[in-house]
C-alpha positions as CSV (number, residue, x, y, z in Angstrom):
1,X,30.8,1.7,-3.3
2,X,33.1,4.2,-1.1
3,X,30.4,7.0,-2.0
4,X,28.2,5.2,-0.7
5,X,30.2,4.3,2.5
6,X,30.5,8.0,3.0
7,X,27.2,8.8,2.4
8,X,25.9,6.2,5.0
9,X,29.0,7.3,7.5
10,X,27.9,10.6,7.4
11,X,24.3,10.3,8.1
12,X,24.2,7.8,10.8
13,X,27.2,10.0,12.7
14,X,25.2,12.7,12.3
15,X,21.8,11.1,12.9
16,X,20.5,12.4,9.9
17,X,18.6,9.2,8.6
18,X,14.7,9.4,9.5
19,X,13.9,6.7,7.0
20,X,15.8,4.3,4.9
21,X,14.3,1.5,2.2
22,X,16.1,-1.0,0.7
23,X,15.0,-3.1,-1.9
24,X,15.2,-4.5,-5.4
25,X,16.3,-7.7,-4.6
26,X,19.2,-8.7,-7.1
27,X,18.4,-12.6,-7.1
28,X,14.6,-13.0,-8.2
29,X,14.0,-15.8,-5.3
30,X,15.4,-14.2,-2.8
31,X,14.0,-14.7,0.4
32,X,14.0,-11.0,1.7
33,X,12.1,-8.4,-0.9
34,X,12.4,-5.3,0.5
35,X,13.9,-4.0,4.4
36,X,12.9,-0.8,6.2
37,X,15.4,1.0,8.4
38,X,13.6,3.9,11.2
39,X,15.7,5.4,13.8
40,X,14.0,4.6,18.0
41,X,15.3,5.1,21.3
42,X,15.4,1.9,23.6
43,X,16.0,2.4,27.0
44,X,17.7,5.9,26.5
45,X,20.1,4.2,23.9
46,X,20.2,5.4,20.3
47,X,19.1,2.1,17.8
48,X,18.2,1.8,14.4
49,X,15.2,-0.7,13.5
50,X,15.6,-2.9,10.5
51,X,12.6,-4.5,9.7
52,X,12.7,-7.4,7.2
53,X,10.2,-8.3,4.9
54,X,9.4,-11.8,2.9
55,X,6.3,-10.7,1.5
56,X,4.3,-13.0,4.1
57,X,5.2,-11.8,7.6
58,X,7.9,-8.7,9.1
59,X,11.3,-9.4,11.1
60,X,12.6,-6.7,13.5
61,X,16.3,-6.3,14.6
62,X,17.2,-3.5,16.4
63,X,21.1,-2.7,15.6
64,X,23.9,0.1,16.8
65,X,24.9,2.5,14.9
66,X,27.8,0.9,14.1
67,X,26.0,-2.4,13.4
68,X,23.7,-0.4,11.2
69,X,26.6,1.4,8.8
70,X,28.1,-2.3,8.3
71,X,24.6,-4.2,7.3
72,X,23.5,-1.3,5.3
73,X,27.3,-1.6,3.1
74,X,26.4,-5.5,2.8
75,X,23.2,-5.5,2.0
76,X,23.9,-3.6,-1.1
77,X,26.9,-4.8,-2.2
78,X,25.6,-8.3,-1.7
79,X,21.8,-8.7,-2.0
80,X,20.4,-5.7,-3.0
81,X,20.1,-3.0,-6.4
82,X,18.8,0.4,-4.3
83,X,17.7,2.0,-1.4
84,X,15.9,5.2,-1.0
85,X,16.8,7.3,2.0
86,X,15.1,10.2,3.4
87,X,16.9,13.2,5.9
88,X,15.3,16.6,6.9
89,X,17.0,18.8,4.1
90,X,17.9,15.9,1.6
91,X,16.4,12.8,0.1
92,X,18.9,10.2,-1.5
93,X,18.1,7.5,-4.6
94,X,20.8,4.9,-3.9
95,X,21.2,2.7,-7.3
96,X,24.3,0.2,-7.8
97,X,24.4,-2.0,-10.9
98,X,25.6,-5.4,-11.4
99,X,28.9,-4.6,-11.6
100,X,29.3,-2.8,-8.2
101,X,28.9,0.6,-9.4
102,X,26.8,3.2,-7.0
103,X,24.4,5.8,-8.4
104,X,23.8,8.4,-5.8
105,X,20.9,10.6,-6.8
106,X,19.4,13.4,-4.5
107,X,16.6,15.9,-4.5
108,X,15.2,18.2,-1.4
109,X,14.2,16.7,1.3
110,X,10.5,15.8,1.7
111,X,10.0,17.4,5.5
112,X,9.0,13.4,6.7
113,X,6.6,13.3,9.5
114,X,8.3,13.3,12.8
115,X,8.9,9.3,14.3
116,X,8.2,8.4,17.9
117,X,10.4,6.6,20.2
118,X,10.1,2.5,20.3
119,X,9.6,1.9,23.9
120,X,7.0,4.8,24.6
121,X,4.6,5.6,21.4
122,X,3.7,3.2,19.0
123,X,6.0,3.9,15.6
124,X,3.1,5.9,13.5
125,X,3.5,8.0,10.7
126,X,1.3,10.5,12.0
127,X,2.4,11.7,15.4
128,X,0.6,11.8,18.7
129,X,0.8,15.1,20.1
130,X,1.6,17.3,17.3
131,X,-2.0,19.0,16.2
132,X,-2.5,18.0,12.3
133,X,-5.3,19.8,10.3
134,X,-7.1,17.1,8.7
135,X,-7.4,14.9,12.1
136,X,-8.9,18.0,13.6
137,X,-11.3,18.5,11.3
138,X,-12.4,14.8,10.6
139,X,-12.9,14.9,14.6
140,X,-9.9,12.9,15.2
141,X,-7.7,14.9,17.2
142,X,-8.6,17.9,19.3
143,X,-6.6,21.5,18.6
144,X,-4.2,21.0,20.7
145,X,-3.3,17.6,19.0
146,X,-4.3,14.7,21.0
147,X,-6.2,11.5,19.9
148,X,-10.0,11.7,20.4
149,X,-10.6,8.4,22.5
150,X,-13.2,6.9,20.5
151,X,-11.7,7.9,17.7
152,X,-8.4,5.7,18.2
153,X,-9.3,3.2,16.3
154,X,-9.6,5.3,13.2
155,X,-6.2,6.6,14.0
156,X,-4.5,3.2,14.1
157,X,-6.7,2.4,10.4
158,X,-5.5,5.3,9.0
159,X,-1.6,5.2,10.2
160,X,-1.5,1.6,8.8
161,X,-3.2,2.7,5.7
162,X,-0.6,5.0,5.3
163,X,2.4,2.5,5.9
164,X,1.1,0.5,2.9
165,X,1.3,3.7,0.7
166,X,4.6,4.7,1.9
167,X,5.9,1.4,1.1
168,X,4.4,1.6,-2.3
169,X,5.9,5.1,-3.4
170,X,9.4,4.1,-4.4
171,X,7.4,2.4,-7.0
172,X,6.8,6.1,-8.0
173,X,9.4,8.0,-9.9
174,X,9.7,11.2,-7.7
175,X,9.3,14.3,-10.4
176,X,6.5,12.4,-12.0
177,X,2.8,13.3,-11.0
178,X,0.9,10.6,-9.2
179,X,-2.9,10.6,-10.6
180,X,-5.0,8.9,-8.2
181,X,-8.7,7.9,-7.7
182,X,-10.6,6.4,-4.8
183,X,-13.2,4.4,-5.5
184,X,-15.9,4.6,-2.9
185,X,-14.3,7.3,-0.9
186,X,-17.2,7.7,1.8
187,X,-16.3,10.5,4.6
188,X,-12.8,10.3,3.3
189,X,-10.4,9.7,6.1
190,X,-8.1,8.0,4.2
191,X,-7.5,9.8,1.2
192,X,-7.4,13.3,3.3
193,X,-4.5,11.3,5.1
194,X,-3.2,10.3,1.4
195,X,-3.2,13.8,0.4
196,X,-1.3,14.8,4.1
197,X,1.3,12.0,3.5
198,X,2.0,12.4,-0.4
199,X,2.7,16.7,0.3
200,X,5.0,15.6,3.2
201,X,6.7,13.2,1.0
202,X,7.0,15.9,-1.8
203,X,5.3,13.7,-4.5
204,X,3.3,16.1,-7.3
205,X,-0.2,13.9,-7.3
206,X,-3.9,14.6,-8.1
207,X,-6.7,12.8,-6.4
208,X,-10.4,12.5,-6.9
209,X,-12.7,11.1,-4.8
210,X,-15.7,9.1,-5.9
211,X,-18.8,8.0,-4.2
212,X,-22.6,7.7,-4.9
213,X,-23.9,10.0,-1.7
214,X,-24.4,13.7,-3.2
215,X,-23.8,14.8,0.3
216,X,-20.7,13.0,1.4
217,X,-18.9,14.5,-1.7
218,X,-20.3,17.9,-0.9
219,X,-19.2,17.4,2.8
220,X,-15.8,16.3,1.3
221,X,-15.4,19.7,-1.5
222,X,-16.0,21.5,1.6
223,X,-13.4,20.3,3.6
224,X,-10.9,20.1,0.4
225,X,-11.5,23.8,-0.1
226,X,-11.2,24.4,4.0
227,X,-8.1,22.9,4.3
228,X,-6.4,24.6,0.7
229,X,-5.6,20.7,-0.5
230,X,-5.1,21.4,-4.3
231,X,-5.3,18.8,-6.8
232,X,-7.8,16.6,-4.3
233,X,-11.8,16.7,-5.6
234,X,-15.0,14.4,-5.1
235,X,-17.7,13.6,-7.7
236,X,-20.2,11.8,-7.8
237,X,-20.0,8.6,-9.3
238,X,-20.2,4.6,-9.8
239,X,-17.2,2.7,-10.0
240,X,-18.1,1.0,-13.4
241,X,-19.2,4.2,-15.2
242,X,-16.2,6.4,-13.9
243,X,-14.1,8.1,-17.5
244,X,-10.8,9.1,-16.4
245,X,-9.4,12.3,-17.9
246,X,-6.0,10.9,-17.4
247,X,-3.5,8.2,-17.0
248,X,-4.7,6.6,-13.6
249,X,-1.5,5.4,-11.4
250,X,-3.0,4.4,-8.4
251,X,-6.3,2.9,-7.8
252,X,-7.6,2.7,-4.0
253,X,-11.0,1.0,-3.4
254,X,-12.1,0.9,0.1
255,X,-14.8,-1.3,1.9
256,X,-16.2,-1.3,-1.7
257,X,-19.2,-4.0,-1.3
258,X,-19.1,-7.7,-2.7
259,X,-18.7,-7.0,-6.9
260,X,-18.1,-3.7,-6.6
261,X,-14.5,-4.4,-5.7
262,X,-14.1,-6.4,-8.6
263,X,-15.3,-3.3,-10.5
264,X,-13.0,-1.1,-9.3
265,X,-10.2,-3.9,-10.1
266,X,-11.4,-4.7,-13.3
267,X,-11.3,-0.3,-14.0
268,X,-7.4,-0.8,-12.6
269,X,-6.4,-3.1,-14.6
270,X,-7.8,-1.3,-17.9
271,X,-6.0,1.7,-17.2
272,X,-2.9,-0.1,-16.8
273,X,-2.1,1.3,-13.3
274,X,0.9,1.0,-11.5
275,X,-0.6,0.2,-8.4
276,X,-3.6,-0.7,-6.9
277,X,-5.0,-0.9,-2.5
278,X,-8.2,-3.0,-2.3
279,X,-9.4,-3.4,1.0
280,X,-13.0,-6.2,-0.2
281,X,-16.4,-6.1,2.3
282,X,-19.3,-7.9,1.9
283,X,-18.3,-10.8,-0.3
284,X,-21.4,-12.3,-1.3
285,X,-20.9,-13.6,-5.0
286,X,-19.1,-17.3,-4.4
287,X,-21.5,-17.7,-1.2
288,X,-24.0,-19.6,-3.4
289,X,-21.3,-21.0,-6.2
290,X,-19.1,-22.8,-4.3
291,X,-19.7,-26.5,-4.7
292,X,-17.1,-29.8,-3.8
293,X,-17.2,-33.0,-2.1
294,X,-14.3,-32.7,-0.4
295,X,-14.9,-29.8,1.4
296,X,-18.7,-30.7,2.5
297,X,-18.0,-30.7,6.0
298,X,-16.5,-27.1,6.0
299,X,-19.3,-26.0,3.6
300,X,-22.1,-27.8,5.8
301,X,-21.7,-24.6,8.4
302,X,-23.3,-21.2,7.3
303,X,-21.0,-18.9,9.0
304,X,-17.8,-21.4,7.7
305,X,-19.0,-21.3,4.2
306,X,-19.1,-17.9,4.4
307,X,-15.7,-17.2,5.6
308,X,-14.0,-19.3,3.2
309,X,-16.1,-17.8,0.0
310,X,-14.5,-14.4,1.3
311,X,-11.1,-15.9,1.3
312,X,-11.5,-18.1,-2.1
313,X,-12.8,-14.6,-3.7
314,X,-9.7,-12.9,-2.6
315,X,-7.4,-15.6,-3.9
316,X,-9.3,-15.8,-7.6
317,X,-9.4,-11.8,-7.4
318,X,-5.2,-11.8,-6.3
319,X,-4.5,-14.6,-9.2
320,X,-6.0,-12.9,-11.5
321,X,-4.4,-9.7,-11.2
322,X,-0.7,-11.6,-11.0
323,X,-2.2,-12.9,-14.3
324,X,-2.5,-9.6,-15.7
325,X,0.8,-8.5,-14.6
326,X,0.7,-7.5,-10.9
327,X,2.9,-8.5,-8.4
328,X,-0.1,-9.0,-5.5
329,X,0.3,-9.5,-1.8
330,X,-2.3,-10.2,0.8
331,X,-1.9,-8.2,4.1
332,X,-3.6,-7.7,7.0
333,X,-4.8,-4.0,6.4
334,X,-5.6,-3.4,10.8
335,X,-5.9,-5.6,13.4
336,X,-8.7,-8.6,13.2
337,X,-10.1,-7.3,17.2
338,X,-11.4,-3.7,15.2
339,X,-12.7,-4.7,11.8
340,X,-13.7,-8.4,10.1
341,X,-13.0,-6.3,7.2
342,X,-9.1,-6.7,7.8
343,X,-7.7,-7.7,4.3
344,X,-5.6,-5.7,1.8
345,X,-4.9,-6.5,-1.6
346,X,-1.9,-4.5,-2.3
347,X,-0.8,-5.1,-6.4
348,X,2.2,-3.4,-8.3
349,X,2.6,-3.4,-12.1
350,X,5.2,-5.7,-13.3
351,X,7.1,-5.3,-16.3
352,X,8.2,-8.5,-18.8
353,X,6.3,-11.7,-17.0
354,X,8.1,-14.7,-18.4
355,X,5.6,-16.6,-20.7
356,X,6.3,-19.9,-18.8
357,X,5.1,-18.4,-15.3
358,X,2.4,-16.5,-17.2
359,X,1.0,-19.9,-17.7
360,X,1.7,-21.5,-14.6
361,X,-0.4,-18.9,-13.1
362,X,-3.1,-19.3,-15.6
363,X,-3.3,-23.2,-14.9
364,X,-3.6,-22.7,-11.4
365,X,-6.0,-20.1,-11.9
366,X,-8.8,-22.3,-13.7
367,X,-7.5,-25.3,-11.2
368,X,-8.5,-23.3,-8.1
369,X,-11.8,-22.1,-10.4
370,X,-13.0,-25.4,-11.3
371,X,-12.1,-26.8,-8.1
372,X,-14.7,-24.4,-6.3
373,X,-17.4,-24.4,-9.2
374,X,-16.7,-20.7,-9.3
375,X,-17.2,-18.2,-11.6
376,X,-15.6,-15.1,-10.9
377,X,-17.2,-11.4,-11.1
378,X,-13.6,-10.2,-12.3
379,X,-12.8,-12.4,-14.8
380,X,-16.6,-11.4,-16.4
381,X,-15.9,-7.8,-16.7
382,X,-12.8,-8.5,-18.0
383,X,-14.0,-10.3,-20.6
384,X,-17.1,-8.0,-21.2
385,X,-17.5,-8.0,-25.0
386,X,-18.5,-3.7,-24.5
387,X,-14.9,-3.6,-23.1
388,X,-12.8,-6.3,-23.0
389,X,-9.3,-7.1,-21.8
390,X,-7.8,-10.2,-23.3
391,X,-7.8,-12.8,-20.6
């Protein structure tokens, strides 16, 4: 581990580190999955934010520099099997095995996007300030780089968006192309700010947009060719009818309405992809299935029922994809005072389930089914006898 003592000396000295994950947890019920490390200035002093995640809810601390080179060396000596670190000239691939031995692994660096202070700007990916040519020409941000007013909002979404991804990419091996399609891609926002964050991260990656409106896509080919993004095009298309030309990696559906979410899942989890971003609208389908005693008093109010239909399709939809091999989280995509529509499903393939929590997770599947009188869109299309997948 001395390497890696250097290696962390030398970059927090220096102020090198703009980024740091750790994660890989070496005990399986560990209480901590994954912790974030970002460099902010707090009242003129020099700190390093460590931001601790349990899969349910974030933890900040800010530490010293000094703090930060000693936590850093424990953490992976004791609790963790890697970290990825990124610097302006050099990204580093951190992996130390069970008997103590580091792996230091580098490749040039990914020109991050620049970070903001923590007690003055709000910690966004995408900088305030500093004109960015897709947020110019979505009407975003004006030339000379600040925030269109109205448009805030859509900043905020589209910053979050992309914390989700970034956290997602050290599922990625680096020199491996990421193919990616967006289901229901609409005026795009998002997957131009996919494209922005995936160059600046120095990922190779395709993208292809789909929607049903002829002239969003050709509003969207337009700006693709405007802005020279290679390797990003729209089609026209429906979710359930889309033939991929390749392996598919990661699968982002967006706003998609009531079944046409589970479409897009169902497509996902065909292809075998590594990861998939589901942000559900308009659940409809459990509205008029849900039936049980015990919750009559709940169900007795429209506007009750309807919530908890959205939330019981979300749990059947995240069940079934940890069934099929995906470790899924439910996160709260952007605050609840902008959208209702404020729920991610964020799933990552997961190799060599045990069979015993296979069916523990298949009991409490049909439990939860039966208990609601449900009968899942998802689970149909995966068992569609044109196209099954073995359920």
């Amino acid at each position: 581990m001395e390497n890696v003592r250097k290696l962390i000396d030398q970059l927090v000295d220096q102020k090198q580190l703009i980024k740091a994950i750790i994660n890989s947890p070496r005990e399986k019920t560990a209480s901590t999955l994954k912790i974030t490390i970002r460099p902010v200035t707090i009242k003129g002093e020099h700190r390093y934010q460590m931001t601790s995640f349990d899969g349910r809810q974030t933890r900040d601390f800010n530490a010293t520099p000094s703090e930060l080179k000693q936590r850093f060396l424990d953490l992976l000596t004791e609790k963790f099997k890697q970290a990825l670190i990124t610097t302006s000239q050099i990204d580093y691939h951190l992996m130390i095995n069970s008997k103590g031995k580091a792996t230091i692994l580098q490749k040039k660096g990914s020109n991050p996007l620049p970070l903001l202070e923590h007690n003055r700007k709000k910690d966004y990916l995408l900088e305030e300030g500093a004109p960015i040519p897709f947020l110019i020409a979505l009407g975003i941000m004006s030339v000379e780089g600040k925030v269109v007013a109205k448009k805030y909002d859509k900043f905020k979404q589209i910053n979050r968006f992309l914390e989700m991804i970034d956290d997602l990419l050290p599922a990625f091996k680096a020199d491996q192309q990421i193919n990616i399609v967006d289901f229901g891609c609409g005026k795009s926002y998002l997957t131009f700010a996919l494209y922005h964050l995936l160059t600046a991260r120095g990922y190779p990656f395709t993208i292809v947009g789909l929607d049903l409106k002829k002239e969003v896509i050709e509003q969207c080919n337009l700006l693709a060719r405007k802005l020279d993004y290679q390797g990003l095009n729209f089609q026209v298309g429906d979710i359930s009818h889309y033939v991929a030309k390749q392996q598919v990696d990661l699968v982002v559906v967006l706003h998609a309405c009531d079944t046409a979410t589970d479409a897009a899942l169902a497509q996902a989890i065909r292809w075998n992809a590594k990861a998939i971003l589901a942000v559900p609208c308009c659940q409809h389908e459990l509205y008029t299935q849900i039936k049980n005693e015990a919750l009559a008093p709940l169900l007795h109010h429209g506007i009750l029922k309807e919530r908890f239909a959205a939330l019981a399709t979300d749990a059947l939809r995240a069940q079934i994809l940890e069934i099929k091999g995906y470790k899924t989280q439910i996160l709260e995509f952007i605050d609840l005072e902008h959208t209702p529509k404020n729920l991610l499903i964020r799933a990552v393939k997961q190799e060599n389930r045990k069979e015993k929590e296979l069916e523990k997770l298949t009991a409490d599947y049909k439990q939860l089914k039966k208990s609601l009188n449900a009968n899942p869109a998802l689970e149909n299309m995966l068992n569609d006898p044109a196209n099954p997948v073995p359920f």
